[in-house]
N, C-alpha and C positions, 0 to 999 in steps of 0.2 A: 750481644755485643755491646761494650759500655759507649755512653754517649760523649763524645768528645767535640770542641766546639773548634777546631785546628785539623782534624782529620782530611781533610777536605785538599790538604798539601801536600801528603803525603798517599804516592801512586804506587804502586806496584807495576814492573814493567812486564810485559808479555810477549814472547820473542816468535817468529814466524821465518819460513822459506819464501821469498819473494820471486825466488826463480832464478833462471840462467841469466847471468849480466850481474843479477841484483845480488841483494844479501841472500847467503845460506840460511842464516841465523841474523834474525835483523830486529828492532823495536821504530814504531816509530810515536811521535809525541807532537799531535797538530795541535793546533791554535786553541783548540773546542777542550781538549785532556788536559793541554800545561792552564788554562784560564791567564793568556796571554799572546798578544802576535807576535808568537816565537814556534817555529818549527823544529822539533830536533829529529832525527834518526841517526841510528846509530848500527853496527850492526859489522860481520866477519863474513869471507869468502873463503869456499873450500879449494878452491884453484885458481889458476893463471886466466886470461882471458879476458876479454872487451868485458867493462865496467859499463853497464847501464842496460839503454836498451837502442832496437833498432829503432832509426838508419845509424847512430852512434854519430851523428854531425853536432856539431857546433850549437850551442843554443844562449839562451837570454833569457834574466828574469826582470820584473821590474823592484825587487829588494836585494840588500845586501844579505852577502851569506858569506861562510868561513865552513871551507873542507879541513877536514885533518887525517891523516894518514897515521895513525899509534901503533907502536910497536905495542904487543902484547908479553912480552917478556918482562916479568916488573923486576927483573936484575937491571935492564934497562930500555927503558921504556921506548930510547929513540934509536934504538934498533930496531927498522923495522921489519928486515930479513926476506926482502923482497924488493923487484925492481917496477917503479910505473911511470909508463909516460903518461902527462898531461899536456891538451895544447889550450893555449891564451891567447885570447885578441883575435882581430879579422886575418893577421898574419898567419894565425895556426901554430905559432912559437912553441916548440916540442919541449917543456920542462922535463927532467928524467930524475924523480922520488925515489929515491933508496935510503933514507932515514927518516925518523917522526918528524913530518912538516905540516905547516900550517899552507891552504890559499885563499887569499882575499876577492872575494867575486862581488868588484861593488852591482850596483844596480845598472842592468843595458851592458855589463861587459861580456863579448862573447866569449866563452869557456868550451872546453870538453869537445872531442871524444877523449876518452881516458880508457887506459891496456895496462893488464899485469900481465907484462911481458916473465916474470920469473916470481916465483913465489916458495921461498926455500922455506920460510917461517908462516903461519898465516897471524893475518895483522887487523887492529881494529880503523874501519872508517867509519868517521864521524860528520856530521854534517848540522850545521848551526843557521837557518835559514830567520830570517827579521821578517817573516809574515806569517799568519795562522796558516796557511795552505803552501803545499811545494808546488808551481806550477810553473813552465818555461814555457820559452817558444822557441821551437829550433829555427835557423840563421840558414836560410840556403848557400851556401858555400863552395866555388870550384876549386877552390885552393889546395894542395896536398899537406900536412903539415911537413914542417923545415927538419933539417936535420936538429937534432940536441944542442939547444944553447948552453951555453956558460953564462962567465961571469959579464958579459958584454951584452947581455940577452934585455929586452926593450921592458920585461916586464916580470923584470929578476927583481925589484921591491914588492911584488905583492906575493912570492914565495919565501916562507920562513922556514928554515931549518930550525927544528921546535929542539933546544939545548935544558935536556935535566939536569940539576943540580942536585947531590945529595943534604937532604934536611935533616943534619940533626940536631943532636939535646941543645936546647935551651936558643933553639931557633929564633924563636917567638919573642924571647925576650926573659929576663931574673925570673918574671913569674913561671914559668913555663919551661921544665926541663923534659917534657917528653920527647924519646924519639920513637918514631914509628917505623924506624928503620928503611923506608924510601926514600925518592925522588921527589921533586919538583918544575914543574917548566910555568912559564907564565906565557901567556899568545895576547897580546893587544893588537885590536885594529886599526887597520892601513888608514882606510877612508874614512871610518865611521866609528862611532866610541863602542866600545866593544871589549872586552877582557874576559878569559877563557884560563883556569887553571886547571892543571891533571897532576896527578900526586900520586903516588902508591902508598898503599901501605901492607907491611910487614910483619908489624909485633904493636902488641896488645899488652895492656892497654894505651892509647894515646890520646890526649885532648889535644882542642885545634883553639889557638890565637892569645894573644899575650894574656889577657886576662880569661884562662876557661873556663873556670863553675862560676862565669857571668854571663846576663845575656844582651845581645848590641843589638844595634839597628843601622839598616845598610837605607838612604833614601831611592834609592834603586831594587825593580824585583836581584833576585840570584835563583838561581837553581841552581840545586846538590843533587848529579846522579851518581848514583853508588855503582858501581859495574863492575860485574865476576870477568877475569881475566883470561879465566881457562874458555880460549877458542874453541876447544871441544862441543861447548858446553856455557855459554855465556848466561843460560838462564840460572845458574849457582852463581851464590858471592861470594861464597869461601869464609865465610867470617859474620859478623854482628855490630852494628853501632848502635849509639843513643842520642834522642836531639830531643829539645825541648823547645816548645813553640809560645810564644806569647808569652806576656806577662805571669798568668797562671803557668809557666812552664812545665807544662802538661809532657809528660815525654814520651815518647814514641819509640820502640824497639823495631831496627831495621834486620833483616836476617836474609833479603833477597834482592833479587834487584831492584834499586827504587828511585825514585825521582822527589824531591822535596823541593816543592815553589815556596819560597819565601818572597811573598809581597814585600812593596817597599816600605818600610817603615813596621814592620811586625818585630815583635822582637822574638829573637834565637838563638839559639846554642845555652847551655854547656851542649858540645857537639863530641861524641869521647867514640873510640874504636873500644870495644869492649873485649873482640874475640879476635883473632884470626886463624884458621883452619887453612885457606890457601891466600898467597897472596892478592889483593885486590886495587881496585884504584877509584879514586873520589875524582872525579871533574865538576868545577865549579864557572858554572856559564855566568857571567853578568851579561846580557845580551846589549841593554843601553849603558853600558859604561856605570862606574864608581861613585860618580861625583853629580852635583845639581839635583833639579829635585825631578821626581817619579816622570814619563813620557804621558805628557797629556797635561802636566801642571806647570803651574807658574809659581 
């Protein structure tokens, strides 16, 4: 194997049954794999039924986290072809999910039990946790949760109806007429700086961002998961990218599922879709937000 001095970002993801409740097909990415206090998992359900595990009550972390609910259809992505309740707060406030949405769990908010009460499509959940470790404490609770709110509901801003947009040619700007023939949604955080992008893509080849066969620097980490779409089957990507890492932009051929940490301040991209065989979708985590410098500096 050639020695590469950037290898080290790029992961390959490994997909598992976590059981009844949890993921069928699920990844998950602690503190110790991304080399960051950012937890992801991600992962698809083959049926309807209580999300998690027992007793299914109410719990609390002490970090912010961002759920997302993604349609796996990349005609469109926020469809999510399934119905779930959510409840929020000491209230038990019953939210009811039927399209790609975002929710904001800042830190000490009680969340969950969460039910796919109907599941006509299966769909991807995602989970964005702000510490190296997933860890809660359930909230003892005698409350039922409420019938389904609306628009009048106590904590209807921290649920986002996640809205794609189609991206195309010459999106990016004069330099840049690729289209890759998807979507777009952007998710920024309620409480805490946060930004979360999911994209499909369709057709090949495509580069990403006004200047492509250059490469930028974000002073924030980002993470780029690449993710097969087909619920079937989430360990295939369907397709091929290329990225290049560092100065030496050393590049790197993706073919499966993968995860790429870009520190803050390394430099990256040209970032190009080379192939696509089915469709698939890039999600782009900034976990501390776009802007200032790296968490931990001054």
């Amino acid at each position: 194997m050639a020695v590469t001095k950037y290898g080290q970002y790029v992961k390959i993801l490994s997909f598992r049954d976590y059981g009844l409740g949890l993921y069928r097909q699920g990844t998950e990415m602690s503190g110790e794999f991304l080399g960051l206090d950012v937890h992801i998992q991600y992962g698809t359900y083959w049926a309807a039924g209580r999300m998690g595990k027992e007793p299914y009550g109410p719990e609390v972390h002490d970090f912010d986290q961002v759920m997302l609910w993604l349609g796996a259809d990349t005609n469109d992505l926020g469809e999510l072809g399934a119905e779930v309740e959510l409840c929020l707060g000491e209230e038990m406030e019953k939210h009811m999910i039927t399209t790609a949405t975002a929710v904001f769990i800042p830190k000490g908010f009680p969340h969950l039990p969460a039910t796919i009460n109907r599941m006509d499509k299966r769909f991807i959940f995602l989970v964005v946790s702000l510490a190296p470790e997933l860890k809660a404490t359930l909230v003892p609770s005698g409350k039922e949760p409420s019938e389904p709110v609306g628009w009048q509901s106590k904590y209807r801003d921290r649920v986002l109806r996640v809205a794609f947009t189609r991206k195309g040619a010459w999106s990016y700007g004069p330099r840049n007429p690729d289209d890759s023939g998807g979507a777009l949604a952007s998710i920024r955080g309620k409480d805490f700086d946060f930004l979360m992008m999911c994209e499909s893509l369709k057709k090949a080849p495509y580069r990403f961002g006004p200047e492509p066969d250059k490469p930028h620097t974000h002073p924030n980490p980002e993470i780029l998961i690449f993710m097969g779409a087909d619920c079937n089957d989430l360990s295939e990507l369907g397709g091929e990218a290329e990225i290049s890492l560092g100065r030496e932009m050393e590049r790197y051929l993706i073919t499966r599922p993968t995860v790429v940490v870009v520190p803050g301040g390394l430099p990256h991209c040209p970032l190009t879709i080379t192939k696509v065989n089915k469709p698939f979708i890039l999600t782009d985590v900034r976990p501390f937000g776009i802007g200032g410098p790296p968490p931990g500096q001054s």
